[in-house]
PDB file of the backbone (N, CA, C, O) and the ligand in Angstrom, with CONECT records:
HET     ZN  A 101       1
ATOM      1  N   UNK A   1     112.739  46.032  12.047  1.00  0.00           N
ATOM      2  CA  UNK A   1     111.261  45.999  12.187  1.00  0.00           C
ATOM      3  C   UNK A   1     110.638  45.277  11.003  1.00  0.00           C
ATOM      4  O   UNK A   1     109.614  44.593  11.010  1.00  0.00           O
ATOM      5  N   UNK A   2     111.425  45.550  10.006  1.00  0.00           N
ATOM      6  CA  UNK A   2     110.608  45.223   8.255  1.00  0.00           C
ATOM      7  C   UNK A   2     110.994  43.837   8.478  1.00  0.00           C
ATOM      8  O   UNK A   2     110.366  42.941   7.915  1.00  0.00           O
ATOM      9  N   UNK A   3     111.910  43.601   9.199  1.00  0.00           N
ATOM     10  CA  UNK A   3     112.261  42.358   8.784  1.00  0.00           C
ATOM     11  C   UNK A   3     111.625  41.529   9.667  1.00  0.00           C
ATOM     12  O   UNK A   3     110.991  40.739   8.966  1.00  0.00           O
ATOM     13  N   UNK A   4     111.375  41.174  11.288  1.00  0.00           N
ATOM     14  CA  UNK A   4     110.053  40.593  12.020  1.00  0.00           C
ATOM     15  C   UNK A   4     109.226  40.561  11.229  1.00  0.00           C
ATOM     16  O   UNK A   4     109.081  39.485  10.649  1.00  0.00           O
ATOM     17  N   UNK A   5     108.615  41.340  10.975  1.00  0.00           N
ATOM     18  CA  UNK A   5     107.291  41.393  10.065  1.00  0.00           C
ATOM     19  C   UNK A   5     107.048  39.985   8.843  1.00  0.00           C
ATOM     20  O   UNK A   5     106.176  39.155   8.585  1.00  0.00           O
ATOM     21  N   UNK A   6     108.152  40.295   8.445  1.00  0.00           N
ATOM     22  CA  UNK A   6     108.695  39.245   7.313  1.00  0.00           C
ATOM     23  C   UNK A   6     108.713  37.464   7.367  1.00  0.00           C
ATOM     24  O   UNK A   6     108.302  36.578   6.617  1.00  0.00           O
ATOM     25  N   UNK A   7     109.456  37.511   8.740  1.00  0.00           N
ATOM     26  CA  UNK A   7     109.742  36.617   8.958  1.00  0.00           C
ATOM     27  C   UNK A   7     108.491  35.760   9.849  1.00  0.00           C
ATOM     28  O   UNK A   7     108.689  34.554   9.993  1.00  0.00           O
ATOM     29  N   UNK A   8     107.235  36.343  10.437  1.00  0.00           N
ATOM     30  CA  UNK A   8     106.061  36.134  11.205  1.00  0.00           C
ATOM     31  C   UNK A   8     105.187  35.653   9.920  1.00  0.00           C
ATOM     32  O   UNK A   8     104.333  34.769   9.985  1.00  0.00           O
ATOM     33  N   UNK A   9     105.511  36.324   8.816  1.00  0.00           N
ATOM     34  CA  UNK A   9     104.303  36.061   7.904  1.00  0.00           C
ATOM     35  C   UNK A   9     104.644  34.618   7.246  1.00  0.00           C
ATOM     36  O   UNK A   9     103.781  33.753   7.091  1.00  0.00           O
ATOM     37  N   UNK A  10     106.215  34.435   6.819  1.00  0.00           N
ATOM     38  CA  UNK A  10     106.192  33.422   6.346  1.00  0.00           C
ATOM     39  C   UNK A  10     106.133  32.019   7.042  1.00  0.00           C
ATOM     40  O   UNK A  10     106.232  30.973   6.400  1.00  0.00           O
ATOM     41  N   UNK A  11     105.960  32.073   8.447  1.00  0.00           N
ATOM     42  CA  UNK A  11     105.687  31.215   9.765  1.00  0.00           C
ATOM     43  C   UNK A  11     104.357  31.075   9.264  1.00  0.00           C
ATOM     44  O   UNK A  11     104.102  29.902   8.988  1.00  0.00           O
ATOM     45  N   UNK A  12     103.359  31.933   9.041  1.00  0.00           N
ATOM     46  CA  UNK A  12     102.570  31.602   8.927  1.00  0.00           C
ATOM     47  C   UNK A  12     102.349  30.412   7.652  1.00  0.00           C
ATOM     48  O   UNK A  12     101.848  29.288   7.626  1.00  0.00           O
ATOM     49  N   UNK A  13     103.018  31.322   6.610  1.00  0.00           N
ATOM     50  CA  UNK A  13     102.584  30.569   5.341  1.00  0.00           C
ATOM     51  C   UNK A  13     102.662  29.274   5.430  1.00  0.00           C
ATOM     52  O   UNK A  13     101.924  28.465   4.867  1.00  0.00           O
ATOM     53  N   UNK A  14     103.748  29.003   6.288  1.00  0.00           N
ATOM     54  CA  UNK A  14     104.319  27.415   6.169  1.00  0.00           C
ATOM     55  C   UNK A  14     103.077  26.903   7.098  1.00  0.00           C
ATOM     56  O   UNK A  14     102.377  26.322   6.268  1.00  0.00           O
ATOM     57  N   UNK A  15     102.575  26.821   8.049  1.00  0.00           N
ATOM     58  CA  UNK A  15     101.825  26.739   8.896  1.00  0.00           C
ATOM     59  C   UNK A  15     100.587  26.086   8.193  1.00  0.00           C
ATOM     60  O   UNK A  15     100.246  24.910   8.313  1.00  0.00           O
ATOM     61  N   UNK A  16     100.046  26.933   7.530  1.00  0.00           N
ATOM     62  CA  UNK A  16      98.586  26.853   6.831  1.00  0.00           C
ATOM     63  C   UNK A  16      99.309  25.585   5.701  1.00  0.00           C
ATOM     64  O   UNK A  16      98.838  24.450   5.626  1.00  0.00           O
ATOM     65  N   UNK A  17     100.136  25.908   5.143  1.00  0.00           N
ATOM     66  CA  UNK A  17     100.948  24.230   4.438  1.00  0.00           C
ATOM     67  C   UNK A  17     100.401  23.322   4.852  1.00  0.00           C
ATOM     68  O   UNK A  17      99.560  22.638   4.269  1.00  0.00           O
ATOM     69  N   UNK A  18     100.942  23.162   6.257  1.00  0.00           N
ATOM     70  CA  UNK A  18     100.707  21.622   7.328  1.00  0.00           C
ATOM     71  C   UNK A  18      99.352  21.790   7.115  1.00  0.00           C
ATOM     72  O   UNK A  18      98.837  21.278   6.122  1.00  0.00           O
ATOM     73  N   UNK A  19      98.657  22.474   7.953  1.00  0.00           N
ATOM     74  CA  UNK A  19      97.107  22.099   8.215  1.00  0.00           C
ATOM     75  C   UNK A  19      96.085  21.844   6.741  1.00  0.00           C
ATOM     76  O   UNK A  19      95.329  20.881   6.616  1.00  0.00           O
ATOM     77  N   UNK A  20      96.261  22.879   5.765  1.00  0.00           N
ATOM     78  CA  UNK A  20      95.928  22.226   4.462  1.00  0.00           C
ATOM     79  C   UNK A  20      96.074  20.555   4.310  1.00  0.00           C
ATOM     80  O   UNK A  20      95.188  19.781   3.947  1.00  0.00           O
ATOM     81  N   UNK A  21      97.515  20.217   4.710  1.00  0.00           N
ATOM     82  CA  UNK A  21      97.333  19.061   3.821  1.00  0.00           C
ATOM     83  C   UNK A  21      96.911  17.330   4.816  1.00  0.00           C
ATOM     84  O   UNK A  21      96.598  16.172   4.538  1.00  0.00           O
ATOM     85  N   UNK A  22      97.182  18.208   6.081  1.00  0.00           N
ATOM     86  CA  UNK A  22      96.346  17.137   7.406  1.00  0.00           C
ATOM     87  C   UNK A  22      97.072  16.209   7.780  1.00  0.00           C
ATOM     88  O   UNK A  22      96.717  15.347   8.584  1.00  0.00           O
ATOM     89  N   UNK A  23      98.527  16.296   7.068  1.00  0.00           N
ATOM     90  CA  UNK A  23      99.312  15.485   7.966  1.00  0.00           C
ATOM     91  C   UNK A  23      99.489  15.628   9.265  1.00  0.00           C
ATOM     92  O   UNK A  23      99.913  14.509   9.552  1.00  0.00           O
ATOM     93  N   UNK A  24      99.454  16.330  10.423  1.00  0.00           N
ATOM     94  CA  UNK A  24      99.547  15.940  10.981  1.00  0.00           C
ATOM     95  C   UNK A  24      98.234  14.998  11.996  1.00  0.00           C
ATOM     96  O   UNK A  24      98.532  14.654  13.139  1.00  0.00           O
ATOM     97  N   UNK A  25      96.976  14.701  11.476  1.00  0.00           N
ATOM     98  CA  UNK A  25      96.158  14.810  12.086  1.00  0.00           C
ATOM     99  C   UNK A  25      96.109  13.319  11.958  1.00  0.00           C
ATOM    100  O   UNK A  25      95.915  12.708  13.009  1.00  0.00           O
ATOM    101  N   UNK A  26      96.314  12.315  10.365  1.00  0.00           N
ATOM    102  CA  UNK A  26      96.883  11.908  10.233  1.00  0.00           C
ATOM    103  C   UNK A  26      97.843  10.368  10.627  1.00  0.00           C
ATOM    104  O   UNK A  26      97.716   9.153  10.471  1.00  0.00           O
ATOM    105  N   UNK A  27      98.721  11.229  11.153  1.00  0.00           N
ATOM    106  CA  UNK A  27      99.557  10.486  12.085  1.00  0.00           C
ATOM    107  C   UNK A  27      98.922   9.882  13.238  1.00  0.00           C
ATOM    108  O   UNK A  27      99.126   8.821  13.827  1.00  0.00           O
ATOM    109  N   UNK A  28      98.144  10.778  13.400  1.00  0.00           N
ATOM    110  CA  UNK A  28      97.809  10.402  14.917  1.00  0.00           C
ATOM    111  C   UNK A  28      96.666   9.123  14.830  1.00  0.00           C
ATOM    112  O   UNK A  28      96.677   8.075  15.475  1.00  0.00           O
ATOM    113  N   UNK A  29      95.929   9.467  14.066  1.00  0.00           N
ATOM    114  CA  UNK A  29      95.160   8.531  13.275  1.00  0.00           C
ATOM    115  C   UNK A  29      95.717   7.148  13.282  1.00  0.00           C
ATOM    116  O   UNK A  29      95.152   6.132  13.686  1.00  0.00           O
ATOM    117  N   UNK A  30      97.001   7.273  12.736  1.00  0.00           N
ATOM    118  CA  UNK A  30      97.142   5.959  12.454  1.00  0.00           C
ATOM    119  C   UNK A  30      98.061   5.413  13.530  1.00  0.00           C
ATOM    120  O   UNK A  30      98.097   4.183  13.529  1.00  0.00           O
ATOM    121  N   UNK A  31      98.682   5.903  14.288  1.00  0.00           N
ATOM    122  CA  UNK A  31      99.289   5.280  15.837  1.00  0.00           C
ATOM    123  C   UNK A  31      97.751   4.891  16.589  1.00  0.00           C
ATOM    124  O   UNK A  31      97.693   4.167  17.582  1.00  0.00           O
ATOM    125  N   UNK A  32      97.139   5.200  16.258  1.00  0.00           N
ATOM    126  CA  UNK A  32      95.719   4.846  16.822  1.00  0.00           C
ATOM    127  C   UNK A  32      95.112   3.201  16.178  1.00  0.00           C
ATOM    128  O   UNK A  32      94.559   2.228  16.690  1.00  0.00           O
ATOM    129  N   UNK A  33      95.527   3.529  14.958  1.00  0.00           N
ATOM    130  CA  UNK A  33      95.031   2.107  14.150  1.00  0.00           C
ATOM    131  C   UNK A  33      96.440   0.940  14.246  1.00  0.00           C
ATOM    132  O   UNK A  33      96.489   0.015  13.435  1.00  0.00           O
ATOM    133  N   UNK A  34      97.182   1.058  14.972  1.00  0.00           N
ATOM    134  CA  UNK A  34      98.511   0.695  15.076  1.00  0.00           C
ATOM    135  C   UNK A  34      97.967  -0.780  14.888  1.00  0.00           C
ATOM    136  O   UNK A  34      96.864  -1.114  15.322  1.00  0.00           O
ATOM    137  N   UNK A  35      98.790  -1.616  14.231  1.00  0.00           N
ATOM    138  CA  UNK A  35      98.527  -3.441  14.038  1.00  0.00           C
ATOM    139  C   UNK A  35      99.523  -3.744  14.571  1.00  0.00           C
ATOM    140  O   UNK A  35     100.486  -2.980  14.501  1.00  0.00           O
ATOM    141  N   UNK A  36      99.610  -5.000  15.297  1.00  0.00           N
ATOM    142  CA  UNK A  36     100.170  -6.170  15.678  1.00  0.00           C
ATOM    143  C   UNK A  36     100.831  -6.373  14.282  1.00  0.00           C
ATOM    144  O   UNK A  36     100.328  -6.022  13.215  1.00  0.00           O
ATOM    145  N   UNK A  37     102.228  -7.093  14.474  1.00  0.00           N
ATOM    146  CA  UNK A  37     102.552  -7.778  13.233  1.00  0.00           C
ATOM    147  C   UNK A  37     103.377  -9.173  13.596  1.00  0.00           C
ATOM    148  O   UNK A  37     104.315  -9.166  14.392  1.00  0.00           O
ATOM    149  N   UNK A  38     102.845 -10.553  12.813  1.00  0.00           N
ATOM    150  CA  UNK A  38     103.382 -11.656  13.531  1.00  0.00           C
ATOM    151  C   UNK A  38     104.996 -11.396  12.455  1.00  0.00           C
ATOM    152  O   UNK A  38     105.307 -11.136  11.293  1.00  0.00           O
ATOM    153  N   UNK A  39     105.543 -11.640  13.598  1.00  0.00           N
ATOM    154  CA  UNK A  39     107.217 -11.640  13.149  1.00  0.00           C
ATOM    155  C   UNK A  39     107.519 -12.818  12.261  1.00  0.00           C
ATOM    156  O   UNK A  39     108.389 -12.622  11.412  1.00  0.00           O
ATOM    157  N   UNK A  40     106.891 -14.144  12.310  1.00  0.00           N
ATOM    158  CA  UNK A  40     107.268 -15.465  11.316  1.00  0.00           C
ATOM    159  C   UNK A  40     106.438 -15.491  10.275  1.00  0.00           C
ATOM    160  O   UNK A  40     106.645 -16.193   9.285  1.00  0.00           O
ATOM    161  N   UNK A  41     105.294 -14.624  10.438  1.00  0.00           N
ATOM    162  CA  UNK A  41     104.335 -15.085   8.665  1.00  0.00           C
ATOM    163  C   UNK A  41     103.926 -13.656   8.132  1.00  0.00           C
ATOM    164  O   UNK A  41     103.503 -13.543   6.982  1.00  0.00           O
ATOM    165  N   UNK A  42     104.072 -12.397   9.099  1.00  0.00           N
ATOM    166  CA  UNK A  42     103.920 -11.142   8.641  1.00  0.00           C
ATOM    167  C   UNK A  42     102.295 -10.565   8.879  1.00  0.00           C
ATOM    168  O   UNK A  42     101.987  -9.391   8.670  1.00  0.00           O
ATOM    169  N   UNK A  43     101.468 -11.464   9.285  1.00  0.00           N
ATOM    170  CA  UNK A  43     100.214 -11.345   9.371  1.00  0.00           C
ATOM    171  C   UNK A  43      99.645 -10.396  10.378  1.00  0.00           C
ATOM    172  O   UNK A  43      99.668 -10.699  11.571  1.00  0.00           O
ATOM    173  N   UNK A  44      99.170  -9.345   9.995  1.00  0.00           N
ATOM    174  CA  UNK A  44      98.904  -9.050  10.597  1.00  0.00           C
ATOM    175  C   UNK A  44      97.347  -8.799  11.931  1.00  0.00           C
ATOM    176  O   UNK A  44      96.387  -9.547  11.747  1.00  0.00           O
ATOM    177  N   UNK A  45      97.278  -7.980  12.890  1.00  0.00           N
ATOM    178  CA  UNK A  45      96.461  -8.373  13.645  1.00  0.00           C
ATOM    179  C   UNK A  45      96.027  -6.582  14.081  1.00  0.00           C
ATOM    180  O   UNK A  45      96.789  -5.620  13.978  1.00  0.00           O
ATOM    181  N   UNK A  46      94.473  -6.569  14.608  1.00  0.00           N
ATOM    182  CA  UNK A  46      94.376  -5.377  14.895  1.00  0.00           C
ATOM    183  C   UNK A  46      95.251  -4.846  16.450  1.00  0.00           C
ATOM    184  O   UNK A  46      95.502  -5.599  17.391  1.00  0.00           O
ATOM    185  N   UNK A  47      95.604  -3.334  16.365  1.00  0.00           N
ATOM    186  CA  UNK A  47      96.352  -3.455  17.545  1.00  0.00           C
ATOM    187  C   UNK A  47      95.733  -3.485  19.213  1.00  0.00           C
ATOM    188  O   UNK A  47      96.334  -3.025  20.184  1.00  0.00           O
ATOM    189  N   UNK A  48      94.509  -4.089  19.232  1.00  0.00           N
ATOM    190  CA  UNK A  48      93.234  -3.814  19.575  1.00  0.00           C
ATOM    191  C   UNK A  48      93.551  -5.375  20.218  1.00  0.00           C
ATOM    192  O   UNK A  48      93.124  -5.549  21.360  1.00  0.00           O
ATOM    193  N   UNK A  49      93.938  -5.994  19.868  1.00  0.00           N
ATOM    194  CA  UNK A  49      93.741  -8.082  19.949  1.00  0.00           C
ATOM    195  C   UNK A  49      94.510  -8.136  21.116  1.00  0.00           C
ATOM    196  O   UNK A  49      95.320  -7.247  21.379  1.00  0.00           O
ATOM    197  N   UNK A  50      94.349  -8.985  21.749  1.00  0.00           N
ATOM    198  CA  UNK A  50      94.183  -9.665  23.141  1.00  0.00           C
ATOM    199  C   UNK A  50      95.629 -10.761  23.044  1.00  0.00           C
ATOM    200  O   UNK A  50      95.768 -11.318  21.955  1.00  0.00           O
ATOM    201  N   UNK A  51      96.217 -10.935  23.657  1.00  0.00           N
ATOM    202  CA  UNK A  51      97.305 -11.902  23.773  1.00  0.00           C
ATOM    203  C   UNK A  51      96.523 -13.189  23.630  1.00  0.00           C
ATOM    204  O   UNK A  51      96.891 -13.875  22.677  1.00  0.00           O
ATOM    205  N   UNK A  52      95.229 -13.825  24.574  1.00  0.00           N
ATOM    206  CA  UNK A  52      95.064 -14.793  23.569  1.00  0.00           C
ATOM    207  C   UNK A  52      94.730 -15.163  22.092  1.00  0.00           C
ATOM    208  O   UNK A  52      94.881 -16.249  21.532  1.00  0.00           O
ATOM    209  N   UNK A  53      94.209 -13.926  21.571  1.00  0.00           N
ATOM    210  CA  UNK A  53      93.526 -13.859  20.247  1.00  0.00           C
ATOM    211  C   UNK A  53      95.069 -14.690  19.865  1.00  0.00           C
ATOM    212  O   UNK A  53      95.285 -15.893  19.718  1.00  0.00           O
ATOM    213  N   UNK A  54      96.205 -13.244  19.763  1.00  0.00           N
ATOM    214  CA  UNK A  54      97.289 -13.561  19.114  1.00  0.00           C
ATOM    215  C   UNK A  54      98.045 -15.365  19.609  1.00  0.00           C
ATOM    216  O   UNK A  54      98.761 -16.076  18.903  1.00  0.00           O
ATOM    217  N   UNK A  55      97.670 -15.568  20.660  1.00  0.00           N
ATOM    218  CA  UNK A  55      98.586 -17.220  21.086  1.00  0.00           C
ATOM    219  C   UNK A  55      97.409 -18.363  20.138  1.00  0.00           C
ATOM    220  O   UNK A  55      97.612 -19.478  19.658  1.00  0.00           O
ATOM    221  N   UNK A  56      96.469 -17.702  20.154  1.00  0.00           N
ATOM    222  CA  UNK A  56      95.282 -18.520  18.948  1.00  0.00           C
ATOM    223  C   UNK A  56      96.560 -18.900  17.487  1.00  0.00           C
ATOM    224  O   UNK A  56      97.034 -20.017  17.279  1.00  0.00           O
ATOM    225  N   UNK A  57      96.837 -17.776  16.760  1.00  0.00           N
ATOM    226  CA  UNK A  57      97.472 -17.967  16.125  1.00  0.00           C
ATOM    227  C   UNK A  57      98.290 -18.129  15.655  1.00  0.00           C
ATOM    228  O   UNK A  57      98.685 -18.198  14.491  1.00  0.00           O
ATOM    229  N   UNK A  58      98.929 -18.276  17.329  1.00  0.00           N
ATOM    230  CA  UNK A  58     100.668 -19.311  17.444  1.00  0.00           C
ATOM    231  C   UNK A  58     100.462 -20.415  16.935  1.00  0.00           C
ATOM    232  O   UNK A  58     100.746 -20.956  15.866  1.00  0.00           O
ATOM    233  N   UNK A  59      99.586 -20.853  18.422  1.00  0.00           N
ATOM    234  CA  UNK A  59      99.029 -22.264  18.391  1.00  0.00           C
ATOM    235  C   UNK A  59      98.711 -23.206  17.029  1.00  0.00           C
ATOM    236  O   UNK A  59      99.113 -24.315  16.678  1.00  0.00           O
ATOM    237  N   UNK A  60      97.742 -22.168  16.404  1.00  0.00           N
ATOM    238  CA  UNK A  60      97.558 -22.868  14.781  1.00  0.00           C
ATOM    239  C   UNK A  60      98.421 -23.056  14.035  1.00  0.00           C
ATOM    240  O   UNK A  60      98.740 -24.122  13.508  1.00  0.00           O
ATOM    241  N   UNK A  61      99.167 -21.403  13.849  1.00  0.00           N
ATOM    242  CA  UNK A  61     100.075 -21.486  12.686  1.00  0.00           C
ATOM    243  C   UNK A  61     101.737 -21.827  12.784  1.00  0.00           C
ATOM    244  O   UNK A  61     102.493 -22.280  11.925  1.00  0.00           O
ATOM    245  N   UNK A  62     101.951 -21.477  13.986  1.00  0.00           N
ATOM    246  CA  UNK A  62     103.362 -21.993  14.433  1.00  0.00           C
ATOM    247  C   UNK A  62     103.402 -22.889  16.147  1.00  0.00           C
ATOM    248  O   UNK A  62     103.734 -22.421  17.236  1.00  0.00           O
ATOM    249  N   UNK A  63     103.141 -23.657  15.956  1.00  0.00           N
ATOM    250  CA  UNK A  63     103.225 -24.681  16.990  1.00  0.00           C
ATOM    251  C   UNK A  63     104.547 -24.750  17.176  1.00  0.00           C
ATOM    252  O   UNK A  63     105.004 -24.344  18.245  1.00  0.00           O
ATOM    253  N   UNK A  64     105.416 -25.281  16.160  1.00  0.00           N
ATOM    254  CA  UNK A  64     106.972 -25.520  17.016  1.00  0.00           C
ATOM    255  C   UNK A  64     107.099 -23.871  17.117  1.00  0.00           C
ATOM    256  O   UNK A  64     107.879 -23.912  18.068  1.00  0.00           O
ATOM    257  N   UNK A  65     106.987 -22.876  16.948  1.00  0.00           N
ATOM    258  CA  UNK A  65     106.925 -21.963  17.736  1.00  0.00           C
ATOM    259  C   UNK A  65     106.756 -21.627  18.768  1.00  0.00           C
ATOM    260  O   UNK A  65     106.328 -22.462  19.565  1.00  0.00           O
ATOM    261  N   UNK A  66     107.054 -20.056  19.288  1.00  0.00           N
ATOM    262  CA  UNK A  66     106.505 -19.601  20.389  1.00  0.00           C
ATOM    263  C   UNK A  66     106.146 -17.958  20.617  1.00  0.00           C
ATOM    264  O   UNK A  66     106.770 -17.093  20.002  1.00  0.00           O
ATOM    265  N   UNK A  67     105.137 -17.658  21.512  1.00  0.00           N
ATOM    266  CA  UNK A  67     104.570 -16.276  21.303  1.00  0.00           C
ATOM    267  C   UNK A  67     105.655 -15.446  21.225  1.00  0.00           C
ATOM    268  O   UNK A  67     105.703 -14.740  20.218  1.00  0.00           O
ATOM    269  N   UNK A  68     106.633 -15.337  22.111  1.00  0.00           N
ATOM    270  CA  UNK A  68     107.808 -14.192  22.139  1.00  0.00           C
ATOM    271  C   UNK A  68     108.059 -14.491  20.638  1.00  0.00           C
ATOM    272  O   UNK A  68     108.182 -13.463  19.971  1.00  0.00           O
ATOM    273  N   UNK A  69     108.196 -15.986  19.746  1.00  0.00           N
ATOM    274  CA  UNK A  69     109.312 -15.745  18.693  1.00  0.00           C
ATOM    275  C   UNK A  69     108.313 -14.675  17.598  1.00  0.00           C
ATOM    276  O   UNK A  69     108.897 -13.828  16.922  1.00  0.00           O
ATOM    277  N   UNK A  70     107.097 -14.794  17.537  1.00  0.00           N
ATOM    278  CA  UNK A  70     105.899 -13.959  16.909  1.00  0.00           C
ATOM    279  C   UNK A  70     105.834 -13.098  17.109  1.00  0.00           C
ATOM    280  O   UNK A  70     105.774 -12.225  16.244  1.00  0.00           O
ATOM    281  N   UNK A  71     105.808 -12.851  18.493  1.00  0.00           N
ATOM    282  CA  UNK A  71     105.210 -11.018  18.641  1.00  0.00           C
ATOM    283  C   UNK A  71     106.185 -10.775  19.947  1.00  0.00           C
ATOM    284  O   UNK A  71     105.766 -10.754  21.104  1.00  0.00           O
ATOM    285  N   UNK A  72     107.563 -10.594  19.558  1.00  0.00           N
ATOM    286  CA  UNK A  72     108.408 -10.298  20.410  1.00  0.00           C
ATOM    287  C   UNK A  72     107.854  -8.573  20.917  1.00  0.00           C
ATOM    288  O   UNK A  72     108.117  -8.260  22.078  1.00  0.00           O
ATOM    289  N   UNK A  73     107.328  -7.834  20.288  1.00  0.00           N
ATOM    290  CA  UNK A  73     107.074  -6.911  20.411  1.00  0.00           C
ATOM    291  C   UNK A  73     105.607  -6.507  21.231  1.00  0.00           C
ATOM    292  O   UNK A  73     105.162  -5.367  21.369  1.00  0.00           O
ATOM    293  N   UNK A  74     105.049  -7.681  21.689  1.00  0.00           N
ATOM    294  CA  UNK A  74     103.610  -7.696  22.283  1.00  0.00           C
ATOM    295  C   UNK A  74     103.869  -7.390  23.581  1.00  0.00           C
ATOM    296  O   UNK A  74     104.422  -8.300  24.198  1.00  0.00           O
ATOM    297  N   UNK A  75     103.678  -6.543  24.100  1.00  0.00           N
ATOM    298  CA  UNK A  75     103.429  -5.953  25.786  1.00  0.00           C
ATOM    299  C   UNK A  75     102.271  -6.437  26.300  1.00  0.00           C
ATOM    300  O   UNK A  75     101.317  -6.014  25.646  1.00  0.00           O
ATOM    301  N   UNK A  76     101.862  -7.344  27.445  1.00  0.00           N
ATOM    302  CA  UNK A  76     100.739  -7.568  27.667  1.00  0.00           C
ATOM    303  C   UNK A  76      99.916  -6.292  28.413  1.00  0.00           C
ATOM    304  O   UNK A  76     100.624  -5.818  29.301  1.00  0.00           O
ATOM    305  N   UNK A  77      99.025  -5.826  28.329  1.00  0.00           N
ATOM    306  CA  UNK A  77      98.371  -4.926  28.968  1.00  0.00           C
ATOM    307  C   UNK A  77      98.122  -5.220  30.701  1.00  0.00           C
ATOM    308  O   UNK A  77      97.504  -4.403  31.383  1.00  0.00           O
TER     309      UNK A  77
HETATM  310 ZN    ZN A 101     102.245 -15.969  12.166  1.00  0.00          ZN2+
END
């Protein structure tokens, strides 16, 4: 019995840890602010930008390029 008791409270303690320090709130935050990142110059882009925004800055900055080699990671919506 003494020992449940024990073991509920320090669940808690740890608990109030997390929320004190707002990591997790956080995280979420920032998968939210998630950026684009061009794979050949590192530049980044909001994760918000439009496939043409980003082929804008194929076009300019890597011409003998190509969008997959930049933003292999771009899913079009
Ligand atoms: Zn680039």
């Amino acid at each position: 019995m003494g020992n449940g008791a024990k073991a509920a409270h320090k669940r808690e303690k740890a608990g109030a840890k997390v929320a004190g320090k707002g990591e997790s709130s956080q995280l979420k935050s920032n998968a939210a602010a998630q950026t684009i990142q061009c794979e050949t110059c590192k530049a980044t882009f909001q994760g918000t930008s439009k496939q043409p925004q980003l082929q804008l800055h194929v076009d300019s900055k890597h011409s003998k390029s190509d969008f997959k080699t930049c933003f292999p990671k771009f899913v079009a919506a």
